[in-house]
LOROFI-937020 format. One record per residue (C-alpha): x, y, z; residue in one letter. Coordinates in pm, whole numbers, plus 50000, padded with zeros to 5 digits. Each point is the difference from the previous one (the first is absolute). Example, Ala and Ser with C-alpha at 12.3 -4.5 7.8 and 13.67 -1.06 7.14 Angstrom:
// LOROFI-937020
512304955050780A
501375034449934S
This chain:
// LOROFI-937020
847777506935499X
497015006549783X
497724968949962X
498984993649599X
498784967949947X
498774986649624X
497304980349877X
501174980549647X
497244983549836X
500634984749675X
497085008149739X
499744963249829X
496624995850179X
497265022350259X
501105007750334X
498454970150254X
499324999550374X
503714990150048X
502125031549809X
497225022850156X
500954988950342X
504055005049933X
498635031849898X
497975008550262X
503014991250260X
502585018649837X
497845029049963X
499055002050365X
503134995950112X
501195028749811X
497075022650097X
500334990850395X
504145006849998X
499045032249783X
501774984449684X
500264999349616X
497644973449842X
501614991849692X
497984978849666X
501824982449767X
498704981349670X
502354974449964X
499184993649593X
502844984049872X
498204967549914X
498905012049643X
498474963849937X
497435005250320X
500095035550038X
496655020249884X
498635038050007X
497014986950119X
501804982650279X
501515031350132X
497055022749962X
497924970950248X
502975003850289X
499685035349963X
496674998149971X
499564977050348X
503085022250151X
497515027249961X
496784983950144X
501694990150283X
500995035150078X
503494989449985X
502215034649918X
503564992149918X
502105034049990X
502054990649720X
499474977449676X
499064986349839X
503364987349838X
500634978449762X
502874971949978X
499825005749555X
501005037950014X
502604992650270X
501674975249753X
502935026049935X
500665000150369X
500024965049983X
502634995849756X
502455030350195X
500224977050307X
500334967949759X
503525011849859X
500885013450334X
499774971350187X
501574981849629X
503185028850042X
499944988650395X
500264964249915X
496664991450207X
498484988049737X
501344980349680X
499164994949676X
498564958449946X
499954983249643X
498344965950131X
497334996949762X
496384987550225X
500314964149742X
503545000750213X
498485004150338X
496874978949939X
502704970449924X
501885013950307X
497594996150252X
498284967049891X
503404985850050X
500285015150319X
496704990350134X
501034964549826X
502914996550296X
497585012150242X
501325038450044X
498525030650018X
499405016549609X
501785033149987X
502195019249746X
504014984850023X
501855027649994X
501054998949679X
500915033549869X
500045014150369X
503745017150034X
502114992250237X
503555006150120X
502034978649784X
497334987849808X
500384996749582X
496185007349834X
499454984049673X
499885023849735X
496365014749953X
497934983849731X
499525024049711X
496624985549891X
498395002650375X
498535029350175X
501445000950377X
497475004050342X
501125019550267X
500534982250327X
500585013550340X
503334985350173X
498194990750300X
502714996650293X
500904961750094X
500475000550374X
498245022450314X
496104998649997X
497415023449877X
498195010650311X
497335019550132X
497345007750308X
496955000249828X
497535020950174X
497134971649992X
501984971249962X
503385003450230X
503194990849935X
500344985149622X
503734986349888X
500524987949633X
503544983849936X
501565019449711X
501504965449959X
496334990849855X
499825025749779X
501024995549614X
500645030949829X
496925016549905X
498945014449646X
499685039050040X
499955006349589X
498514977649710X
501454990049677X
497595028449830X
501915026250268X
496885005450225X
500045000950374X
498534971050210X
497615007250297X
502584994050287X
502475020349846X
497165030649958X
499044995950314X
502945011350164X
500555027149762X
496585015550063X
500404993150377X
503295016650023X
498885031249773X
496985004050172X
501514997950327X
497624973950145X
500634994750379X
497714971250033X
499224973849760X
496474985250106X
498754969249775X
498954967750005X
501874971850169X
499814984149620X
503125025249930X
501854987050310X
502314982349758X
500715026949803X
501245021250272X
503424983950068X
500875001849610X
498585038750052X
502275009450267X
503454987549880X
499215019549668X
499115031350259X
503504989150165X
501595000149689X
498635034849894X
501455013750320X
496445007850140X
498155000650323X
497834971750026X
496285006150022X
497814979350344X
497894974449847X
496834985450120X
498414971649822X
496514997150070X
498264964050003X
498094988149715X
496275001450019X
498294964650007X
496114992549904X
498004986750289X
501044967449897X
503695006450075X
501044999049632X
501255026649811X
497425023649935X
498745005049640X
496925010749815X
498154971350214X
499945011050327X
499345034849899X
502915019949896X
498925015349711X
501475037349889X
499825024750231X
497535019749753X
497764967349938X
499695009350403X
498385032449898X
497774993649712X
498424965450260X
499005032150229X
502845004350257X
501295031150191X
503265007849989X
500475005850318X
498734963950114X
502444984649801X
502715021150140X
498744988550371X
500114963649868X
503425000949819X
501475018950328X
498614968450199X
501854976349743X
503214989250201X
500065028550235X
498095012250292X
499515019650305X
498874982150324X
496484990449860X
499195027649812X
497694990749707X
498675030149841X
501805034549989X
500465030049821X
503145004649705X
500785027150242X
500064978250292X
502034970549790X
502555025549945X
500735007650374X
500144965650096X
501774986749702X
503424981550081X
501574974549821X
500604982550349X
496944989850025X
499864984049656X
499404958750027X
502784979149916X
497354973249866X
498415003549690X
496205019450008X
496404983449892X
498125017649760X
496165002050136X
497325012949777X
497524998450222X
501705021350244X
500415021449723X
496265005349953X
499535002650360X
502195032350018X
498735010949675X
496585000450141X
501125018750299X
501815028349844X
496525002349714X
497845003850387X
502375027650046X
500315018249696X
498015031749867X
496944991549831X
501185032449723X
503444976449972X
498374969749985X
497375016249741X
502145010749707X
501504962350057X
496894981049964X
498885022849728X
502944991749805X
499364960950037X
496415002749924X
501125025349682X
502064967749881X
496834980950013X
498015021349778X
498205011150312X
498935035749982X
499285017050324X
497155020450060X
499525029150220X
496814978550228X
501094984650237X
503655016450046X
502524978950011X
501435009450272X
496784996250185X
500394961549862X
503714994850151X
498815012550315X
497144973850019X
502454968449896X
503815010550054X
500124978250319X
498964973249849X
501724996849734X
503884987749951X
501095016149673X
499615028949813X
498224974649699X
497694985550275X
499275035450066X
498665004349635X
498174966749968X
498195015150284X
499765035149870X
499194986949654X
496274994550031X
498935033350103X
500845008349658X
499894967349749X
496844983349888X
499524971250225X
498294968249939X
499574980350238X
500354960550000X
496724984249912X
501254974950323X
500035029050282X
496755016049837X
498244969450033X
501614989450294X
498835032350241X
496835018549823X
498194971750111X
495705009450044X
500105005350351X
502425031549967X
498395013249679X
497325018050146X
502565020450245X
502185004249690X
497635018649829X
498245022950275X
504035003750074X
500195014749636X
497235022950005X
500385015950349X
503815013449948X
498475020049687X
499415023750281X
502594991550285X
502805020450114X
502534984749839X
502684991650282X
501164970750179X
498005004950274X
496715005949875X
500294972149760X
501214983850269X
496785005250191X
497784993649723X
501594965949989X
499164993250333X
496815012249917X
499304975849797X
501424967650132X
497385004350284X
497195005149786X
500864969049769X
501274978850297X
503334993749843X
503775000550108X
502725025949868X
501644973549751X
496674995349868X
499975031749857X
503685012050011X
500944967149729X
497605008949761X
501055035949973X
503364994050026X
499634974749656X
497555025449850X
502705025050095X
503354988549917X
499624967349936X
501384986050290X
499224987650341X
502355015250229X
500465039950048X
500405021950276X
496335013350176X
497714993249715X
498445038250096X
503635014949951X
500384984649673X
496215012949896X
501095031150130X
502995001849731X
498124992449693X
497515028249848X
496674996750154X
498694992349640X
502584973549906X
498694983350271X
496364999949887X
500844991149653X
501944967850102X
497664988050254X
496825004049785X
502004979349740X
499964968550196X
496995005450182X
């Protein structure tokens, strides 16, 4: 059997941390079984559904280096298809016309939940052996509803979850087709599962009620039934249900705050599933290991600050070339233009490890190219009298220098034994003079980086 699994976002909103995960699973499980990934726009909410919706999940599909092999297709040019399998399963008697107008089943159900029952459709115009309709209404436009079966169960062993039973007994017969004549999602669903030939359904457990209704329509349509996995929800770190809150923004708002792909990859992998005690790993590697086994049964905790931790590792690891076009592009949106002294590249070298996002990387990168003006505070605070005389022999005597780390390096030592003062004596001051701050890697690497007569210029400023 050839594996093709499906990711089905619908575009009435960005893709978040929780679709991208789905997606990330049933991608890697095709790719490891050498399957068909398969993406599907499900669009046929026209009230919620936006361009600009679908052009940010292809957008994020795309960042993520997610490939699907077919799609994208969309639910509103399949709605021809749609309507073939309505009035078969109509001509099959699996599915029945319904006149009950909703004022009808709003008074229906308050009277049922009145005696304590379950709400749920009667049965009204549902045909039966024996059984006498009334004669249609000429002045009402009919649903559709699926003649869900009355006895047996509607079964399944989900591949996270185990063994799920739903009494068909429970089930009231489901709306496939609205007054207007268009499809509704559970009835598209299994039309696009069954054309598409999807093998293995892999969602979130939110659909787990769907599924029964899914498979006796499958059952009806004489089709093989897909495997289903429902994956646990996602919670924040305070175990409710994550939202914008905790940190689960769109998958693109994860780009433009100055993550890598890749470390969100390595974090969603980690969501719910894992290997041993495996923490960080390659896409590559994910794949290999990947199996829906291993998948918790429990519900997953959404951790930013893990986030930034692996975020920070994969930025150590990347190419400073990479990791220059990236920070060029942030500091581009900042009006920042960058100059040719010092190369930027030469600046991501100096303060990639310490740094846990790409825009961390261009605060950092920023003032070897931005005018800086430093807080009256720190000025006054470090270029204090004692230090000003070292300061400014400092600021003549690297006119004529070698200008590298280590012979600035030793001209600093130089003079912090002829002025009798310790490193963060001089170090603060030129760091504030520098870039305005007080913490930086070596202060002789960062003097190092910066054009011997930028340096001159903004010492002799202050001092």
């Amino acid at each position: 059997m050839t594996i093709r699994t499906r990711f089905a976002p619908s575009p009435t909103g960005y893709l978040h941390i929780g679709g991208a995960r789905t997606a990330l699973f049933s991608w890697a499980y095709a790719r490891k079984l050498g399957g068909t990934f398969v993406l599907r726009i499900e669009d046929t909410d026209l009230e919620r559904s936006t361009q600009e919706s679908v052009q940010a999940i292809l957008d994020a599909m795309s960042w993520l280096d997610l490939g699907y092999d077919e799609g994208p297709f969309y639910q509103m040019q399949r709605m021809e298809r749609y309507k073939e399998v309505l009035q078969q399963m109509l001509g099959e008697g699996t599915a029945y016309y319904c006149y009950t107008t909703p004022a009808e089943l709003d008074a229906l159900r308050e009277a049922q939940r009145m005696r304590g029952e379950k709400p749920r459709y009667d049965g009204k115009w549902r045909p039966e052996t024996g059984k006498v309709l009334p004669a249609p209404p000429a002045d009402i436009k009919p649903v559709v509803r699926f003649k869900n079966p009355t006895h047996g169960v509607a079964a399944w062993d989900d591949m996270v979850k185990g063994r799920i039973v739903f009494e068909n007994s429970e089930l009231d017969d489901l709306i496939i087709a609205r007054a207007d004549g268009t499809p509704t999602y559970n009835f598209c669903v299994v039309v696009d599962d069954l054309d598409m030939g999807i093998t293995q359904v892999i969602r979130g457990d939110d659909h787990v009620n769907n599924t029964p209704r899914q498979i006796n329509i499958l059952k009806a349509l004489g089709a093989a039934l897909p495997q289903y996995a429902h994956v646990p929800m996602i919670l924040g770190s305070d175990g409710e249900r994550l939202s914008k809150r905790h940190g689960a923004v769109s998958v693109m708002q994860y780009a433009e705050d100055g993550f890598l792909p890749e470390a969100l990859i390595n974090y969603l992998s980690r969501l719910g599933w894992s290997h041993g005690d495996e923490e960080i790993f390659s896409t590559k590697q994910f794949i290999e290991w990947f199996d829906l086994r291993h998948i918790s049964k429990s519900a997953a905790q959404f951790d930013p600050e893990k986030l930034r931790w692996l975020n920070q590792h994969y930025i150590k690891l990347a190419d400073n070339t990479r990791l220059d076009g990236l920070v060029r592009q942030h500091l581009a949106e900042r009006g920042v233009r960058v100059s040719d002294a010092p190369q930027l590249a030469a600046v991501i070298a100096l303060y990639k490890d310490r740094t846990a996002t790409l825009l961390e990387l261009a605060d950092e990168a920023e003032v070897f190219y931005a005018d800086i003006h430093p807080p009256q505070e720190l000025l006054d605070a470090h270029l204090v009298p004692e230090v000003l005389p070292a300061l400014r022999e400092l600021a003549e005597r690297i006119a004529d220098v070698a200008w590298e780390a280590p012979s600035l390096a030793a001209l600093i030592k130089e003079l912090l034994a002829k002025h009798n003062l310790k490193m963060p004596k001089l170090a603060m001051p030129l760091r504030v003079m520098l870039v305005g701050q007080t913490h930086t890697p070596s202060v002789d690497a960062v003097l190092a980086l910066f054009p011997r007569e930028t340096v001159r210029a903004r010492m002799k400023e202050y001092i």
